[in-house]
N, C-alpha and C positions, 0 to 999 in steps of 0.2 A: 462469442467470448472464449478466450482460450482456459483451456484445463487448468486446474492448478490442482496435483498430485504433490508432488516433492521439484522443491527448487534447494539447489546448491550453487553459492554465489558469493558475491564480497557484502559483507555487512558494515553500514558507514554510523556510527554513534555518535547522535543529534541531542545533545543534552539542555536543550531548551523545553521548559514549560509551558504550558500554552499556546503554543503554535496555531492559528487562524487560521482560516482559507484566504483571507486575502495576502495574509505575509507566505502561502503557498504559491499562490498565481494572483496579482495584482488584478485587480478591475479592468486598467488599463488594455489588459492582454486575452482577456474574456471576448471579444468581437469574432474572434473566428468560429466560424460554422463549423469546423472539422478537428480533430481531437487531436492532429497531427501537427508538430511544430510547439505545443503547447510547454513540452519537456525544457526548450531554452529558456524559457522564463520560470522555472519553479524555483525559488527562494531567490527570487529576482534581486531584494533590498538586500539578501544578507549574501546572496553569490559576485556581486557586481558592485562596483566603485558608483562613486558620480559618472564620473566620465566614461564608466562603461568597459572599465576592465576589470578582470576579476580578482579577488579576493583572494590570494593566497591563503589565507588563512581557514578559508570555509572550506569544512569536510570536504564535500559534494566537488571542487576545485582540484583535491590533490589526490595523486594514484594510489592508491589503485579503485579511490572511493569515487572516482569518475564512470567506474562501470558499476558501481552498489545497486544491488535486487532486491537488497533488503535495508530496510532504515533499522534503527533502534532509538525512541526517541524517548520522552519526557510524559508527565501526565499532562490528560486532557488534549492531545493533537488531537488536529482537524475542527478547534470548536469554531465560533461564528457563524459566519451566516452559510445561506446554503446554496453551496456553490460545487456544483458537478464536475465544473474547469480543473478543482484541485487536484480530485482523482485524476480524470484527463491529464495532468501536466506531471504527476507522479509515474503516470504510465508510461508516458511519456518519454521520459528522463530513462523509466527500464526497472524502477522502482515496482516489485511485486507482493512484497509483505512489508508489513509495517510491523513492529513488537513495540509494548507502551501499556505504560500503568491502564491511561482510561485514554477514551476516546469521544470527541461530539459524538452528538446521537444522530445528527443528517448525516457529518461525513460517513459514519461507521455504515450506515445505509445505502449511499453511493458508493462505498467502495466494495460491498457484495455485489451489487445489483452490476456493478465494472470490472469483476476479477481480482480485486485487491485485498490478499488477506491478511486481515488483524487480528494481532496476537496477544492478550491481556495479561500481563506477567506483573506479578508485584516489584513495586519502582524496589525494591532491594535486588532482584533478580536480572531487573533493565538495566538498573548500572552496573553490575556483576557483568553483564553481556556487554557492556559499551568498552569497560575496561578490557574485558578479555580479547575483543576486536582491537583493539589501539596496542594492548601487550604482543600479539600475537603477528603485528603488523596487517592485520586485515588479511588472516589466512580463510579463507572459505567457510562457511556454515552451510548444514542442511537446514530445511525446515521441510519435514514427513507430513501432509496433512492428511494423509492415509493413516497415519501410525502416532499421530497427534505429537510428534518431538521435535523438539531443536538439537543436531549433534555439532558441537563445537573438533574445531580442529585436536585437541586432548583426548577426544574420545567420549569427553563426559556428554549425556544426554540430558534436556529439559524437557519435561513433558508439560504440553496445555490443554485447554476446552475450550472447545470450539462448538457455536450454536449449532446443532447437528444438521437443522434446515440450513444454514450458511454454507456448514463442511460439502455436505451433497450437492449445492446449486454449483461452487466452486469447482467441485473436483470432476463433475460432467459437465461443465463448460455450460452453462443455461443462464442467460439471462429471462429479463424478464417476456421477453417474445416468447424466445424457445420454449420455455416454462407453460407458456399457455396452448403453443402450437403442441405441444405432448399429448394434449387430449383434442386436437384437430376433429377425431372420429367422432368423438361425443358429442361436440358442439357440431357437427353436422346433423348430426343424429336426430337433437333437439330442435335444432330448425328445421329439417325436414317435418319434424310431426306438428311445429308449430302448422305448416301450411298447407 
């Protein structure tokens, strides 16, 4: 799993409520064994016409929000069912933080356990952020998870809180393997005296 220290990137402002995992990545597009390719299909129904051309009008469509590292969205993204694909096709797309009032409690799960990190900002603060990205023409944001802040292109700083167990697994890249292979020696240890 890769680090996640400090990203500076384009922030794209998703100002929908409720956001599911299947309006994330479609059931349809779930079949693949490998987490790669997942990125074309993320907000499938609202990036894509019928007929399968895109949306002018959806964020995630026009520049410079085609390369966004970071979302800004609404309350309660990622709720529904529980679907690993979402994160998969957010990482996909290059998407590395998410900011947002509240969050499911599976997605918020998979997207530690995948690198993705969420940012819980009061919805006055999120759309303060979404507006400031659309004024600014989508000038670059940091997000410190070293130093717990968001610096906006003005200068001005946000700070957040971050579950300290999340902040650490993220920022040494540890999934749930690695996390267990840390104590390799111990669990040899114990076997060994089992036999």
């Amino acid at each position: 799993m890769q680090k996640f220290i400090r990203l500076t990137g384009v922030a794209a402002p998703l100002a929908l409520a409720n956001i599911d995992t299947d309006m994330i990545i479609p059931a349809t597009y779930m079949k693949a064994l490998t987490r790669e390719g997942l990125g074309k299909h993320l907000f499938q129904a609202l990036r894509y016409a019928e007929d399968g051309c895109e949306r002018a009008e959806f964020i995630l469509n026009r520049p410079p929000c085609r390369d966004a590292t970071i979302l800004i969205g609404e309350r309660n993204f990622g709720c529904g069912s529980s679907r690993e694909h979402a994160v998969w096709a957010l990482a996909d797309f290059g998407i590395r933080c998410i900011i947002a009032p509240s969050f499911g409690d599976i997605f918020a799960n998979n997207a530690r356990k995948n690198g993705l990190l969420l940012i819980r900002l009061p919805a006055e603060t999120c759309a303060r952020l979404r507006g400031e990205a659309a004024r600014t023409q989508f000038a670059p944001m940091t997000v410190d998870l070293a130093e717990r802040q968001i610096s906006l292109s003005s200068g001005e700083k946000i700070g957040f809180s971050v579950d300290p167990h999340d902040r650490r697994v993220l920022m040494e890249g540890l999934d749930d393997i690695a996390r267990t292979l840390r104590y390799a020696g111990a669990i040899a240890a114990f076997e060994a005296a089992l036999s």
